[in-house]
mmCIF file as gemmi writes it, N, C-alpha and C atoms, coordinates in Angstrom:
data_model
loop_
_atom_site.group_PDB
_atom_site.id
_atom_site.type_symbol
_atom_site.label_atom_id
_atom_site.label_alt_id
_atom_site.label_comp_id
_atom_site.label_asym_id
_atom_site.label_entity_id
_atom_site.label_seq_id
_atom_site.pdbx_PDB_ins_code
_atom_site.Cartn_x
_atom_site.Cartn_y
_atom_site.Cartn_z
_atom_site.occupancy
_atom_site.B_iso_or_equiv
_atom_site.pdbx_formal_charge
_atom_site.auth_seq_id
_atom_site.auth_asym_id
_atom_site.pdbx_PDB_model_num
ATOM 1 N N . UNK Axp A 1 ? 68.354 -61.928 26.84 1 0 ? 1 A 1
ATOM 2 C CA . UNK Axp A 1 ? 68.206 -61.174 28.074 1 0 ? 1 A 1
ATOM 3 C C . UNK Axp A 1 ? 69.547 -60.987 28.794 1 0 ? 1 A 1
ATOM 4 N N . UNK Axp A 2 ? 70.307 -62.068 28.813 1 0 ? 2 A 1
ATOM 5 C CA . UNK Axp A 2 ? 71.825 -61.828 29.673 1 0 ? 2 A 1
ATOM 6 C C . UNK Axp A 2 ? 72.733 -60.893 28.954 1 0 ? 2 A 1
ATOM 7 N N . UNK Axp A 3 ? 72.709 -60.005 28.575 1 0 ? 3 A 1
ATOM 8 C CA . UNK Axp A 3 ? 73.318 -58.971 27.662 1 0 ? 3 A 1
ATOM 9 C C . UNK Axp A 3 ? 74.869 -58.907 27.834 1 0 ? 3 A 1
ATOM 10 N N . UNK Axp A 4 ? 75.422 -59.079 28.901 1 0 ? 4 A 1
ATOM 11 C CA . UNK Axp A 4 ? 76.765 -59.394 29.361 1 0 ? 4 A 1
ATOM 12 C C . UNK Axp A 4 ? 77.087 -60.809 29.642 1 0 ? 4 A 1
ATOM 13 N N . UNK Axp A 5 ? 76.342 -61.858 29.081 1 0 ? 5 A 1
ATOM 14 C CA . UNK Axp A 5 ? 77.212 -63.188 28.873 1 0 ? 5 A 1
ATOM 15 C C . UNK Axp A 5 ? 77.801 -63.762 30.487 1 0 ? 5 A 1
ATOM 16 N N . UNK Axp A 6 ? 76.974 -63.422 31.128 1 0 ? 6 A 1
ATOM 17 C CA . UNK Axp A 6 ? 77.708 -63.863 32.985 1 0 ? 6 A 1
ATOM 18 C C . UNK Axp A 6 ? 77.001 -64.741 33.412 1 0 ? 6 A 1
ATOM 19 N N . UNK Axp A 7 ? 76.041 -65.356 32.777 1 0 ? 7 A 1
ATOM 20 C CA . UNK Axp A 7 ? 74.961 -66.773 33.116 1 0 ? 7 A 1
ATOM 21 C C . UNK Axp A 7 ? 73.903 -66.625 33.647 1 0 ? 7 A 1
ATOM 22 N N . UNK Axp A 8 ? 73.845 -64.999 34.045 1 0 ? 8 A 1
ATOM 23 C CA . UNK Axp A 8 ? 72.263 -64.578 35.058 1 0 ? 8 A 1
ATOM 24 C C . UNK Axp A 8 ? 71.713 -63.293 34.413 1 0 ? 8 A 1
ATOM 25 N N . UNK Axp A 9 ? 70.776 -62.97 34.667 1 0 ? 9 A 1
ATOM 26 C CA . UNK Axp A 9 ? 69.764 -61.514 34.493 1 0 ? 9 A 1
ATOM 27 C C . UNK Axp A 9 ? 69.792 -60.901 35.716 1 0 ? 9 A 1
ATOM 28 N N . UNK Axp A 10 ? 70.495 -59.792 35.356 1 0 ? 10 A 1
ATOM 29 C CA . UNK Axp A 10 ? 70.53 -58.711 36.211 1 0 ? 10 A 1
ATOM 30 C C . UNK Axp A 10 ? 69.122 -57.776 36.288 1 0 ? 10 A 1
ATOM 31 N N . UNK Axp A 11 ? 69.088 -56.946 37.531 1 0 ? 11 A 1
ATOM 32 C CA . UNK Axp A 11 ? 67.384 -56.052 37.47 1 0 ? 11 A 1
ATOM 33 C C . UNK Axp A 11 ? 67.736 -55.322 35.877 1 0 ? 11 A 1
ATOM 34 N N . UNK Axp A 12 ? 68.953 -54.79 35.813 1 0 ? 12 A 1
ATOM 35 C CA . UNK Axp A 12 ? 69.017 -54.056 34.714 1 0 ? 12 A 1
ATOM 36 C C . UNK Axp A 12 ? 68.55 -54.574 33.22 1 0 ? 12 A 1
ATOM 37 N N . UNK Axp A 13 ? 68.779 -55.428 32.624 1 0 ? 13 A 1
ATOM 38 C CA . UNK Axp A 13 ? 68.709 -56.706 32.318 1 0 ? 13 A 1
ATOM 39 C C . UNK Axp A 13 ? 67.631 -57.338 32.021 1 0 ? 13 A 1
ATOM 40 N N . UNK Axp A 14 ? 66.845 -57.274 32.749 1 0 ? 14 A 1
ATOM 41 C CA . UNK Axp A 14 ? 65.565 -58.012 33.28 1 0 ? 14 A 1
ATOM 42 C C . UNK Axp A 14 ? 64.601 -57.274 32.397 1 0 ? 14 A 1
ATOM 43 N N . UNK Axp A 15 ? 63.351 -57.682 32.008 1 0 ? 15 A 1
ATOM 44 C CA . UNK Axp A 15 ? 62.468 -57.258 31.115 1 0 ? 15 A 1
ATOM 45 C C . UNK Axp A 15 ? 61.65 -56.477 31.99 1 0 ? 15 A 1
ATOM 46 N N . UNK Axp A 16 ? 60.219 -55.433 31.802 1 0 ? 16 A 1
ATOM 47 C CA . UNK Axp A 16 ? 60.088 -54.799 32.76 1 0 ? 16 A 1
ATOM 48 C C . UNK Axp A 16 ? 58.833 -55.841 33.62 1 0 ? 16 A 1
ATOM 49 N N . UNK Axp A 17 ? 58.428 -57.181 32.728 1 0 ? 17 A 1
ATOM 50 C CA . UNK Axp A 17 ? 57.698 -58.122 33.63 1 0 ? 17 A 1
ATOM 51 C C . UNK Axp A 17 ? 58.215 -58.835 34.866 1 0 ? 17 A 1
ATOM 52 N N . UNK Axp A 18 ? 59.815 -58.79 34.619 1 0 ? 18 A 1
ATOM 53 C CA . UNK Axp A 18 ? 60.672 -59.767 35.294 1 0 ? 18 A 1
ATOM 54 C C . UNK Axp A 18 ? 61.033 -58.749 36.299 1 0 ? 18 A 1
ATOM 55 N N . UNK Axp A 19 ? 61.045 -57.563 36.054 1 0 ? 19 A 1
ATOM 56 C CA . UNK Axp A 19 ? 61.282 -56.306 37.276 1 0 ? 19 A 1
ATOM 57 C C . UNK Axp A 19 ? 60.277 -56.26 38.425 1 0 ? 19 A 1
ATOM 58 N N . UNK Axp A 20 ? 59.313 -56.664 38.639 1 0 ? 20 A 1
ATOM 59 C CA . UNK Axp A 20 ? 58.19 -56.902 38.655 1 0 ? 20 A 1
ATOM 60 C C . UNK Axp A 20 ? 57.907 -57.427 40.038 1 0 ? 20 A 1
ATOM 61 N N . UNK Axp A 21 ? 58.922 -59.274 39.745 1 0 ? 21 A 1
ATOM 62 C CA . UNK Axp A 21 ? 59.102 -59.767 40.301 1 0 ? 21 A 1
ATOM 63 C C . UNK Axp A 21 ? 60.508 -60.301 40.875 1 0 ? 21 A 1
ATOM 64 N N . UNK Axp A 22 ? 61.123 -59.419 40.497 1 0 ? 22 A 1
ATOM 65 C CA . UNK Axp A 22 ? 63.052 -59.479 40.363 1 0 ? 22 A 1
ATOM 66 C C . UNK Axp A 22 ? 63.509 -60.524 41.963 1 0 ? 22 A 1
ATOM 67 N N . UNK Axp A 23 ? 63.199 -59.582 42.952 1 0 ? 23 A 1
ATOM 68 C CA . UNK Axp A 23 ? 63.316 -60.276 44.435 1 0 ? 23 A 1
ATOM 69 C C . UNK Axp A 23 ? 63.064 -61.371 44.808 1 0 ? 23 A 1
ATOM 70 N N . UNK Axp A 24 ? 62.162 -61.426 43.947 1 0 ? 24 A 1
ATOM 71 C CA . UNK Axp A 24 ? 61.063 -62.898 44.595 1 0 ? 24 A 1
ATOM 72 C C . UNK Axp A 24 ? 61.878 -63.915 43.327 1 0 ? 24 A 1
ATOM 73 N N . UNK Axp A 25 ? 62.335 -63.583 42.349 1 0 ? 25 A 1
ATOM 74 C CA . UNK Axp A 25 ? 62.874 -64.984 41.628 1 0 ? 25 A 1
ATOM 75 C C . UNK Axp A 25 ? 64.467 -64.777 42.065 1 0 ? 25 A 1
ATOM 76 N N . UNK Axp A 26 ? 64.889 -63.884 42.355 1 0 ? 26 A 1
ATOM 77 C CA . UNK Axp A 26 ? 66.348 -64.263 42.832 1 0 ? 26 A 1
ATOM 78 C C . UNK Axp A 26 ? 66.421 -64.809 44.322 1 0 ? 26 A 1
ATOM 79 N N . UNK Axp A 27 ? 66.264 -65.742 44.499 1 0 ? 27 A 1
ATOM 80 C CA . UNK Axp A 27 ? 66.045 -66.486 45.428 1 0 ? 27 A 1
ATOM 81 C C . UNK Axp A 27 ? 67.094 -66.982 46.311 1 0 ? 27 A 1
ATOM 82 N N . UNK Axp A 28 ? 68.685 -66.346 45.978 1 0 ? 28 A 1
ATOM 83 C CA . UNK Axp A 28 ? 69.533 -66.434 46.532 1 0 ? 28 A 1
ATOM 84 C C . UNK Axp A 28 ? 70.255 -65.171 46.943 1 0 ? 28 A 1
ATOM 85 N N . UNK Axp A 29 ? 69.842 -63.98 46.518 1 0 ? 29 A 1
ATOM 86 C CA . UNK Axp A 29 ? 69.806 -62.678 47.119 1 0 ? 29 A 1
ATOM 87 C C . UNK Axp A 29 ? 71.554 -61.938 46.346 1 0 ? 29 A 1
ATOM 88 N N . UNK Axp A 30 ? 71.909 -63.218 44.965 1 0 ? 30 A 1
ATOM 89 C CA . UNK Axp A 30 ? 73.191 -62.315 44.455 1 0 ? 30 A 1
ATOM 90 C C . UNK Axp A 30 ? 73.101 -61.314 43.415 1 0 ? 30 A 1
ATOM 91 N N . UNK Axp A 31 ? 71.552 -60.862 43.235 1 0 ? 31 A 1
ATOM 92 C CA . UNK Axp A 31 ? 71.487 -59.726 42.367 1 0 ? 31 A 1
ATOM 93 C C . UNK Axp A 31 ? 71.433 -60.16 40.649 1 0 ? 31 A 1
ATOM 94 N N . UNK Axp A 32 ? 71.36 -60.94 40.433 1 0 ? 32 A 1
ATOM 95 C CA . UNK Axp A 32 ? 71.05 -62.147 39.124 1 0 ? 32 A 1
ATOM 96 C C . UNK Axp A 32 ? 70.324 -63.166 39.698 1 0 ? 32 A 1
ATOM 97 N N . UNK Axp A 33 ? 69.421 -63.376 38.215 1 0 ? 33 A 1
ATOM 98 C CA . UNK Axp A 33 ? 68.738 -64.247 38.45 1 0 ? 33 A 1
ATOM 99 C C . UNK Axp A 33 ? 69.532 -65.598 37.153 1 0 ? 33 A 1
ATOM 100 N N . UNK Axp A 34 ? 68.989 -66.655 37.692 1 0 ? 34 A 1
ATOM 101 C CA . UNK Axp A 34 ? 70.007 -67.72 37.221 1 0 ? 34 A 1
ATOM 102 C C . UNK Axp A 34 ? 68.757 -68.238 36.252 1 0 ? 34 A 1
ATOM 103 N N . UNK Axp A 35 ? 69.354 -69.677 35.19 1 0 ? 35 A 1
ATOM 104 C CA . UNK Axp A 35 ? 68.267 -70.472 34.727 1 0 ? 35 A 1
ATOM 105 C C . UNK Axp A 35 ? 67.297 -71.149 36.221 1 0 ? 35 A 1
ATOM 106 N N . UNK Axp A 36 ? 68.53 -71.561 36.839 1 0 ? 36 A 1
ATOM 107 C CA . UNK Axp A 36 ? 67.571 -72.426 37.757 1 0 ? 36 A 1
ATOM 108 C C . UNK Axp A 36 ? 66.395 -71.763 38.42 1 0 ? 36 A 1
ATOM 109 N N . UNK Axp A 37 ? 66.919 -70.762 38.742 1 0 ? 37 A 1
ATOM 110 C CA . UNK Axp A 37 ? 65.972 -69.385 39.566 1 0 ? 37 A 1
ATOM 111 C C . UNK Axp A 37 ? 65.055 -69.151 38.977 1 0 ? 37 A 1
ATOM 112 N N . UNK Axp A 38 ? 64.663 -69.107 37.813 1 0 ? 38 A 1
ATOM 113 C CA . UNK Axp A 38 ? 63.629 -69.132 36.823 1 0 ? 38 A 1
ATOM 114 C C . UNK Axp A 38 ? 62.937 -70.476 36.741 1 0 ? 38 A 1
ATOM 115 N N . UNK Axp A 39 ? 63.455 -71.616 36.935 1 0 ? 39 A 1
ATOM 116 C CA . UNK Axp A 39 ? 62.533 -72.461 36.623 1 0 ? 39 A 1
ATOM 117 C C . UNK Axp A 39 ? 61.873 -72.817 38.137 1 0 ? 39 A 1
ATOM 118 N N . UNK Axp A 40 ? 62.881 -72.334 39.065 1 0 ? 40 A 1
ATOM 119 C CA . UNK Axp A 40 ? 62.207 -72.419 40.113 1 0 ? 40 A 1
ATOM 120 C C . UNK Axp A 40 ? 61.113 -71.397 40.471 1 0 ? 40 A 1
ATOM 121 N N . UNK Axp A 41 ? 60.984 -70.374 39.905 1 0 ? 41 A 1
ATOM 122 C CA . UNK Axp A 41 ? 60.069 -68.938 40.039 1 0 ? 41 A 1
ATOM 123 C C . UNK Axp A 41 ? 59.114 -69.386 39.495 1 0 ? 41 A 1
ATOM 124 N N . UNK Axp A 42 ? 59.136 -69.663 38.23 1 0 ? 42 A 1
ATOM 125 C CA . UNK Axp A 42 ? 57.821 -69.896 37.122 1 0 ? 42 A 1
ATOM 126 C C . UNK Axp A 42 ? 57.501 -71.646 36.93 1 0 ? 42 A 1
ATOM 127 N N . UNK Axp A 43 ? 58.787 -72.227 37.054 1 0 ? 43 A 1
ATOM 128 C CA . UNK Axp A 43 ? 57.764 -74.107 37.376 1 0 ? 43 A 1
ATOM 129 C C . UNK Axp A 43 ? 58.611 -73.988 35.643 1 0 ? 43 A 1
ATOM 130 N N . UNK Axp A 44 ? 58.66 -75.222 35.732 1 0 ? 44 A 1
ATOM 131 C CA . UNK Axp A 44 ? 58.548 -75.834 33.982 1 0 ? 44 A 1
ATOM 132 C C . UNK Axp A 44 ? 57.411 -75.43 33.323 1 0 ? 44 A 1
ATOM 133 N N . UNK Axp A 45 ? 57.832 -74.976 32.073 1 0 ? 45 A 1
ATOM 134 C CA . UNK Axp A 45 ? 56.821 -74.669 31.731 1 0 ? 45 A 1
ATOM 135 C C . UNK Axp A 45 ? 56.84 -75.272 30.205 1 0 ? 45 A 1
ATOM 136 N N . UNK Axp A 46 ? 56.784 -76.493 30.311 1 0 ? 46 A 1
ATOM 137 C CA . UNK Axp A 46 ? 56.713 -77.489 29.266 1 0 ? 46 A 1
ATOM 138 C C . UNK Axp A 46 ? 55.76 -78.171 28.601 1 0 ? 46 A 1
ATOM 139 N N . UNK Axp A 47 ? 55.52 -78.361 27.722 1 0 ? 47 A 1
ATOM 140 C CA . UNK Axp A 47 ? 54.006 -79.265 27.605 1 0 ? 47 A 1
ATOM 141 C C . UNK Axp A 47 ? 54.589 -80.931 27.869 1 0 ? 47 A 1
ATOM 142 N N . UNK Axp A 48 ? 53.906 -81.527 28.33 1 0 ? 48 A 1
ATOM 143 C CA . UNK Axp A 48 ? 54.524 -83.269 28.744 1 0 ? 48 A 1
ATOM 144 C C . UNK Axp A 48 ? 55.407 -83.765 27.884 1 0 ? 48 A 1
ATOM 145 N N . UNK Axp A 49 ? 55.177 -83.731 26.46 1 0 ? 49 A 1
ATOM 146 C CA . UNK Axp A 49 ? 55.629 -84.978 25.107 1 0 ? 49 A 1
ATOM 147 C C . UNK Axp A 49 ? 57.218 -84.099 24.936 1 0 ? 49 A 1
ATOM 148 N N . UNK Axp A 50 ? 57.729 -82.727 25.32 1 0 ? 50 A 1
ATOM 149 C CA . UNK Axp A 50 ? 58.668 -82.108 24.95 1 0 ? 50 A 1
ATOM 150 C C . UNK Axp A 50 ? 59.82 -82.416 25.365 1 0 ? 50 A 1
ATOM 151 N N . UNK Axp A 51 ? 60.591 -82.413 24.654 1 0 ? 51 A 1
ATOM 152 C CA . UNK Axp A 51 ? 62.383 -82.822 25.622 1 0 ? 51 A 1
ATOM 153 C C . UNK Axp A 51 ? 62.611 -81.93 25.646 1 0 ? 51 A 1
């Protein structure tokens, strides 16, 4: 998804599910969305036993 290698997803970037909700997971308003921003948007999404 980061197509330019800069550490975030841009709207451009962004899949058209993640467009969706682009605003609401960039949660710091710099126009990329980060890993953290994602795990903070969607939660872990891990099953328990996984590292």
């Amino acid at each position: 998804m980061d197509r330019n290698g800069d550490g975030g997803i841009s709207e451009e970037e962004a899949p058209a599910r993640m467009k969706e909700n682009f605003k609401r997971l960039d949660r710091n308003g710099d126009g990329k969305i980060t890993r953290e921003e994602l795990r903070e948007g969607f939660g872990q999404r891990r099953p328990p036993n996984a590292p």
